[in-house]
N, C-alpha and C positions, 0 to 999 in steps of 0.2 A: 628505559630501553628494554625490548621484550625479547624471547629467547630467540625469535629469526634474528633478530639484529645483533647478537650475540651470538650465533654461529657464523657470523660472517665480518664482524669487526675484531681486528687481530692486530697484533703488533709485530710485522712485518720481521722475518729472520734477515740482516742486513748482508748480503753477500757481495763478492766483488764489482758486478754490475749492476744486482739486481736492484730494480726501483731507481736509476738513473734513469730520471725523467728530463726530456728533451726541456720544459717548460723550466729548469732553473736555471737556464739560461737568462729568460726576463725577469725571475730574481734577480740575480743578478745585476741587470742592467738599472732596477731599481735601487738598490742598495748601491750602486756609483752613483746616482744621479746626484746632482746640486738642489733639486727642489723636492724639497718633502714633501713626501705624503705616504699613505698607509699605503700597505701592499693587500689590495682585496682581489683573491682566487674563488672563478665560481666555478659552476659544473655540476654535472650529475652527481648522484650517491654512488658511492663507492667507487670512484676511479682513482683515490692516492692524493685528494687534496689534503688533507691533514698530516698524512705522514710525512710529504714533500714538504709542507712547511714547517714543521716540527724540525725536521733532520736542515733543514736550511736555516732555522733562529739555533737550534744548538750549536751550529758550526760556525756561526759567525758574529757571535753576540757571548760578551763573557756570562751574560746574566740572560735566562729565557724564562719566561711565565706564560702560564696558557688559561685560560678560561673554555671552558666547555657548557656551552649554555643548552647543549643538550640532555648532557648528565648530568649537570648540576644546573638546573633551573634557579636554586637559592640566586644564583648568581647574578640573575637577572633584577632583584635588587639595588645592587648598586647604581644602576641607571635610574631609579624611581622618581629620583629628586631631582636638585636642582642639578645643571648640567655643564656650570664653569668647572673650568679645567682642576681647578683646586680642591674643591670639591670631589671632584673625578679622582684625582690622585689619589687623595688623603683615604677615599673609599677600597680604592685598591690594593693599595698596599696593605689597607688592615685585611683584606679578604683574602688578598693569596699569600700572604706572610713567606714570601718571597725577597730575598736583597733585589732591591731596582735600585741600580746604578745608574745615575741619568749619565747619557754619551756612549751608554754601553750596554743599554737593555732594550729586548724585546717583548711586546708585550703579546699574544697571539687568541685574538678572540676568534673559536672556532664554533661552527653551526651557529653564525650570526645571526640568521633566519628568526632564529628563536625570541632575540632579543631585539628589535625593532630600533629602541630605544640607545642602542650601543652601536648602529650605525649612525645613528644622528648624530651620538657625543664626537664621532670619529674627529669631524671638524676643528670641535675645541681642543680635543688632545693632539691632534698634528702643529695644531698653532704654537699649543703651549711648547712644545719640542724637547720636552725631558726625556720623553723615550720615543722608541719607533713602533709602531702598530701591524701588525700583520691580522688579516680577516678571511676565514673560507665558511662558504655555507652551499647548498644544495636548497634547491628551488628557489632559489631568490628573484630571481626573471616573476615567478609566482607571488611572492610575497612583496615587492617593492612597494604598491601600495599602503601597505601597513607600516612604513617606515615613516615618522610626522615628517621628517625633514631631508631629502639625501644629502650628503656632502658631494656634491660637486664639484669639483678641482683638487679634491683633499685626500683623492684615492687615483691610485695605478690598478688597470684593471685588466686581472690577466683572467683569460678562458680557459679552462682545462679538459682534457678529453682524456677519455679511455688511453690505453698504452696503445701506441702503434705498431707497428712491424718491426721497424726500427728499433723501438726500445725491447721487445719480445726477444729479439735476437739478441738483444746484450743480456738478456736476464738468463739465458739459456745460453750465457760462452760463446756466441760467436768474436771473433778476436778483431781488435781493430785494423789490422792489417787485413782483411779480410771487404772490410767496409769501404776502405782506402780502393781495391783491386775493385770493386763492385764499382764504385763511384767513376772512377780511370774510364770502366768500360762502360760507363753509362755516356760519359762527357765524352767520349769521341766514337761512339756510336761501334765499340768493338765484340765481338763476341767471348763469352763467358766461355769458362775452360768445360769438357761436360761433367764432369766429377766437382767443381761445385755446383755447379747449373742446375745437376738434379738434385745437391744438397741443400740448397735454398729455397727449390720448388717444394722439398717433402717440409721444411721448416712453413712456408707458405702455410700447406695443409696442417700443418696443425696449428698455424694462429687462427687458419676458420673457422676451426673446433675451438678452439681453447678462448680465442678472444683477445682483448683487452682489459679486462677487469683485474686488478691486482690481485686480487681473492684468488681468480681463477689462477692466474698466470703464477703465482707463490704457489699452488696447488702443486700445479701440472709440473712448475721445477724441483719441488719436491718428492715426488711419487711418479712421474710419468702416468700416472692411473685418469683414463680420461672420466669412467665414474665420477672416482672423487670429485674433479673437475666439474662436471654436466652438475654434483650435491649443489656447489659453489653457486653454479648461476640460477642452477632454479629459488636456491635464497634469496637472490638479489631479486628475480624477477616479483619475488614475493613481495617485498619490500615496497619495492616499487608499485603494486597492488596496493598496497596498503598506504605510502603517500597516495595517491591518488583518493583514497579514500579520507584521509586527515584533512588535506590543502585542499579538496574541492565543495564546494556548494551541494547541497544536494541533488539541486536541480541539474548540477553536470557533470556531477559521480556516476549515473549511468554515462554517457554518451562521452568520458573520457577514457570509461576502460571496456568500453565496444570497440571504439579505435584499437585503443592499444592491443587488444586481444588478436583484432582483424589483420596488424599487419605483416604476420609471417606468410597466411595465404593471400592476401593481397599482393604482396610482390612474389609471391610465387605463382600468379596469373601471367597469361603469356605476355601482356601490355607493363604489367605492374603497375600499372597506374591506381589510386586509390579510390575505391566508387559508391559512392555513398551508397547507392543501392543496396549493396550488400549489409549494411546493417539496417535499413529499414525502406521499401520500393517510396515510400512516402517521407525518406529522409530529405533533407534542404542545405544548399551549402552556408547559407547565413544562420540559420540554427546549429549548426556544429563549428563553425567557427572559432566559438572562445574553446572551445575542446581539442581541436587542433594546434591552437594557441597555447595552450597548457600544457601539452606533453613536449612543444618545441622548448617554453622556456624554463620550462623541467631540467629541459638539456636530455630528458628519454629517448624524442624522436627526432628525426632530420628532414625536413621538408626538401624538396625537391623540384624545381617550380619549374614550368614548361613554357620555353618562348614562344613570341611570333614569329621572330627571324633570329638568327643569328648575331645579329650586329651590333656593335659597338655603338653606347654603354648599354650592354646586358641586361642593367637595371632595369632600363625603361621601356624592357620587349619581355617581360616576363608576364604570365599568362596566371596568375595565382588562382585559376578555377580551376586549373588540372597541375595536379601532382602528385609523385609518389614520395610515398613515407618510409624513409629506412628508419631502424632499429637504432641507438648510438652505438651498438655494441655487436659484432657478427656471433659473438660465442651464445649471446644471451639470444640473439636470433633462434640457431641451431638447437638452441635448451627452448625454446617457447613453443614449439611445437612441429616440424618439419620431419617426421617420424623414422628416426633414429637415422638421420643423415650422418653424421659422425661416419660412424663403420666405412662409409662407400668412402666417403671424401678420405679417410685417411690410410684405407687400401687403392687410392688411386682413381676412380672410377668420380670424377666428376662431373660427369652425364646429370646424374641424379640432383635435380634442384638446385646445381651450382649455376648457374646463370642467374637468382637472385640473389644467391648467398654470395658471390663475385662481388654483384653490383655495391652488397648492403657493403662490403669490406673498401670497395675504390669509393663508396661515399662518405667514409667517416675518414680515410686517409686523407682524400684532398680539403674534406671541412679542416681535419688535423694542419693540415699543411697551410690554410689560411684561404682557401678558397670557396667563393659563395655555390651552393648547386642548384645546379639548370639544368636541363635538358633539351632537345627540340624531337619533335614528331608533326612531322607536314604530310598532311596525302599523299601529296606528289612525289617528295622524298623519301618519307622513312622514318625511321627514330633511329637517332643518336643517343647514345647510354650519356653522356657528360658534355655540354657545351663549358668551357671554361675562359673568364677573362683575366689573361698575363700581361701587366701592363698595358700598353694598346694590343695587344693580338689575341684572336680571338680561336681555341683552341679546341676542336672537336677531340672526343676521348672513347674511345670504344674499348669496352670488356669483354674480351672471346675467353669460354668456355672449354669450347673443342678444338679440334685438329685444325677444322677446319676453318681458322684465323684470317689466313689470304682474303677471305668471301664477307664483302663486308657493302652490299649493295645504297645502305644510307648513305653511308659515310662518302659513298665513291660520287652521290647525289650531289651532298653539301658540297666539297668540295670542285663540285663545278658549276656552281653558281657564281659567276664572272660577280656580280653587283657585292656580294659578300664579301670576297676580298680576302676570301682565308689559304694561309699558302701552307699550312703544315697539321698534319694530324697525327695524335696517338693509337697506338692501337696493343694492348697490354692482352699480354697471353702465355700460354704453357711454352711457347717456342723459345731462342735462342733471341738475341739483338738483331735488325737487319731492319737496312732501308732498304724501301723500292718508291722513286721517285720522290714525293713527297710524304709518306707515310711513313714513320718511324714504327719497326715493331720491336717492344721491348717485353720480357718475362715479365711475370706479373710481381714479383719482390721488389722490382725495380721503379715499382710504384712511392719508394720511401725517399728518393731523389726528387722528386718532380715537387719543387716547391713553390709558393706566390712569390712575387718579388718585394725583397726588403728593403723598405727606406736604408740609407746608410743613418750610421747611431750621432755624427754629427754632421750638419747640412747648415756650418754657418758662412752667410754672406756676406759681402762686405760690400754696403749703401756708401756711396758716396755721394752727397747733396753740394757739395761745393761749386757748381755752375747754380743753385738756384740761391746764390749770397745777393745781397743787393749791390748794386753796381753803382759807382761813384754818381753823384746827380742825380739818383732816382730814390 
């Protein structure tokens, strides 16, 4: 580990909310479940995978062991050889000289990436059932390849993202009765009192500065100092410079950090859309392809992909020649180069480049919340910042900027397109809650309610075959 990665890997001060992460919840739901299997978390660098699982096997497991195959590479020895379960054992316990109690220990191999070979064993140690398995690693979307075998069926696989709005606010005291009164007014469409209204919006402004990033976000609650803050993310963006330079080829070590460089002014173009042009008039979308491919399953970037139509299933109107590329992270947006936006946004004044920096913020929330991104842009109509699909309905999503919210000329397009069939749209803004007709306008904080819809946790049937018994004489 070198000294950027070491200004920016810390062990977390535990405070009464802070690092309440939305995501151990499907812990949770894992650790009830009846069928084992390992709990593998992926995601970007640096969003609190490690700490999340750490602080979740200590709390629930009388016995925790961890392996770090990034700081200790030794460790990646034990996989060398043969790969039954017994073998696996007998190799670990002499290495982490740790009590494993089997029925009551966890075993937690973290930056799995590293070790290729300890994703494969996962199979045979879930079988074997002495202990439980926990796995987190960054760029594995990148690295799968290199894995000889995946276990398939033998892992729970949860995604993790940057911190949301939501958890930003627990980490900085806001109180749950607070969340409760927010939520109330969101589900019946009431207006917010103005004395939180505008306490939520200045909270807003500073997660567009501050982000998601634990690093940052531990920063900013300890110091208020947005400096120290902006230290925090331009580490990370380094970092992230530098994978790109470890996990890629030579041949697309250029052409995955042209991208990445390009997409702060990219989506700070008035279309936002992402244009190869700009990094070379002689660039090709089938030559940058796997580069584009790589920052998404980095989990660095968010693709964005631009329909034919609006309609129902989404999947199959998406237009993957045009799309814009958000950041995962707004704070780290802000720090990549957008010259000294901070100041404006958090005096108010978000004129100044807030119409990408909105965008990049409503696009990591609703990935966060479980939904795919689209967009639509038709001559005729317009462009829509967000198509989104809720169950069967199909949900336009607009980000205002300014005052002027009402003035929303796509949106009023799509919307009246009889054959579409869409009967309700969002429209998220500095304003107060308030319908008119079909259009919901809601503050923009109010963006940490709007979530995909959840399977329920059990959906069992009850088959009854007894009309197809054989019948006397046949």
């Amino acid at each position: 580990m070198d000294e950027t990665e070491r200004n920016i890997v810390r062990t977390f001060v535990k405070g009464d909310n802070f690092m309440d992460r939305n995501v151990t919840k499907e812990f949770e739901k894992w650790l009830k479940s009846t069928r084992k299997t390992a709990l593998f978390v992926d995601g970007a660098r640096q969003i609190g995978k490690t700490y999340s699982l750490r602080e979740f096997g200590r709390a629930h497991y009388a016995h925790f062991a961890e392996l770090n195959f990034l700081e200790d590479p030794a460790a990646k020895a034990i996989f060398d050889g043969n790969l039954d379960a017994d073998t696996l054992v007998t190799n670990l316990t002499a290495y982490l000289r740790t009590p494993l109690e089997p029925g009551n220990t966890v075993v937690f191999f973290d930056e799995i990436q590293e070790c290729p070979n300890a994703r494969t064993a996962i199979k045979f140690l879930v079988e074997d059932g002495r202990y439980d398995y926990m796995e987190s690693g960054s760029l594995l979307g990148v690295n799968y390849k290199h894995v000889p075998s995946m276990p398939v069926g033998f892992e729970t696989v949860v995604h993790m993202y940057p911190m949301d709005f939501e958890e930003f606010c627990l980490a900085n005291g806001v109180p749950e009765n607070t969340f409760h009164y927010l939520r109330e007014c969101y589900e019946t469409k009431t207006q917010v009192t103005p004395a939180v209204h505008e306490t939520m919006l200045e909270l807003f402004r500073y997660y567009v500065v501050v982000g998601g990033m634990p690093a940052a976000v531990q920063t900013f609650v300890d110091t208020r100092d947005i400096g120290q803050v902006m230290t925090e993310q331009k580490n990370i963006l380094a970092l992230y410079r530098k994978d790109i330079g470890q996990y890629t080829s030579e041949a697309e070590r250029v052409k995955v950090t042209d991208i990445f460089d390009r997409i702060p002014s990219q989506l700070d173009d008035k279309n936002r859309r992402f244009v190869l042009s700009s990094i070379s008039s002689n660039a090709r979308q089938r030559e940058y392809e796997a580069a584009f491919l790589w920052l998404s399953n980095a989990g660095v970037a968010l693709p964005c992909y631009n329909l034919t139509e609006p309609k129902t299933p989404l999947k199959l109107n998406e237009k993957r020649s045009l799309f814009k590329l958000f950041l995962n992270d707004v704070g780290l947006l802000c720090a990549a180069g957008l010259d000294q936006v901070q100041f404006d946004i958090l005096q108010g004044d978000v004129s100044v480049n807030m119409g990408s920096v909105l965008e990049n913020v409503f696009a990591e929330e609703l990935k966060t919340a479980g939904f795919d991104l689209r967009y639509y842009n038709g001559k005729k109509i317009g462009e829509v910042d967000f198509i989104v699909q809720k169950g069967h309905a199909v949900i336009p999503v607009e980000v205002k900027s300014g005052k002027d919210y009402h003035v929303h000329a796509a949106l009023n397009n799509v919307l009246s397109v009889e054959e579409w069939g869409i009967g309700d749209a969002l429209v998220f803004c500095m304003g107060n809650v308030e319908q008119v007709k079909t259009v919901t306008y809601l503050p923009w904080y109010m963006i940490m309610f709007f979530k995909q819809n959840q399977l329920p946790e059990n959906m069992v049937v009850a088959l009854d075959l007894s009309a197809l018994a054989p019948r006397d004489g046949q």
